[in-house]
N, C-alpha and C positions, 0 to 999 in steps of 0.2 A: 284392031290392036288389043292383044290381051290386058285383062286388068288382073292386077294381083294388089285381092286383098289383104291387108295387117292388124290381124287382130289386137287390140286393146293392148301395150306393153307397158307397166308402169315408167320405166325410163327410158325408153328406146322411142317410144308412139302413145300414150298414156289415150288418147281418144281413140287410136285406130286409123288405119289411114287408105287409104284405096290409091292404087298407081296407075298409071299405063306403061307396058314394059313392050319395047317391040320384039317381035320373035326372033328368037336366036341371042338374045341376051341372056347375060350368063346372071342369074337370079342376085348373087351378090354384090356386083357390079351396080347393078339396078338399085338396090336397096340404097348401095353409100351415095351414088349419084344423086337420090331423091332426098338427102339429110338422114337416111336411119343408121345410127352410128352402128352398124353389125361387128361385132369382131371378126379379126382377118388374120390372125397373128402370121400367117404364113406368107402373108402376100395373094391369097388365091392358085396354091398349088395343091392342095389335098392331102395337104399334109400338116395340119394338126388340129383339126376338129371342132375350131371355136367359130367358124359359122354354121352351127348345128340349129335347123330349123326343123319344124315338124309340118308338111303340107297336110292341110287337113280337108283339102277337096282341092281337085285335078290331077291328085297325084299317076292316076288312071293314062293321064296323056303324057308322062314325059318318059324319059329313056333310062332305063333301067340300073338302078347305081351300079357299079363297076366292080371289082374287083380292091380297087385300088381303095376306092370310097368306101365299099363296107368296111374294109380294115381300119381307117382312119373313124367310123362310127363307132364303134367297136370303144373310144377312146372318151366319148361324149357324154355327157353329164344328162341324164333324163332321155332316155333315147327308148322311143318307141317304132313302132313299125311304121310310121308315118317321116320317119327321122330321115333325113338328108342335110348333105353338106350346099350351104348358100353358092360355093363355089363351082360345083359339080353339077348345077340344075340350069339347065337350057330353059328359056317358055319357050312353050310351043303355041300351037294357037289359042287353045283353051286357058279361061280364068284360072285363078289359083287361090286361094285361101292359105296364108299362112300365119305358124303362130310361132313366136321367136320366146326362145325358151328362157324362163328366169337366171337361171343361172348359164353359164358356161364352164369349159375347161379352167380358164383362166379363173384365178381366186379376186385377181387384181385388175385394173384396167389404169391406164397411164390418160392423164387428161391433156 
């Protein structure tokens, strides 16, 4: 089973947190199933950019963002070549390193 792990977030993970995610789970799913509050505003359709995460080792093993997905990156606050949408990223078999970015789209978050 893959591990994905979460680098250090000051309010999301403040320690960092290591998972097991089984394959073919869709990466944002995983996260809010394990407590990481990620934003979702869309529901997990790709269509508005605020679970923007940067994989910063495995990105190597998963499926090549879309069409659909870069458009929607495009939108993202801090986006680098490592940038994907949480909703958009299958695990495949290999680990993951991920680091969830300070800010998002969103200015506000609803508690």
């Amino acid at each position: 089973m893959p591990q994905i792990t979460l680098l250090p977030h000051p309010d999301l993970c403040p320690e960092g947190r290591t998972l097991d995610m089984r394959r073919g789970a869709m990466l944002c799913r995983g996260l809010l199933e394990a407590g990481i509050a990620i934003e979702h505003a869309c529901e997990m359709v790709a269509a508005c950019a605020t679970c923007h995460v940067h994989v910063r080792s495995g990105a190597d093993s998963l499926a090549p963002p879309d069409d659909e997905e870069n458009d929607q990156l495009d939108n993202a606050w801090g986006l680098d070549a490592q940038s994907r949408l949480a909703c958009c990223v299958k695990v495949r078999d290999t680990d993951l390193v991920i680091e969830l970015p300070r800010h998002t789209r969103n200015h506000a978050r609803e508690a």
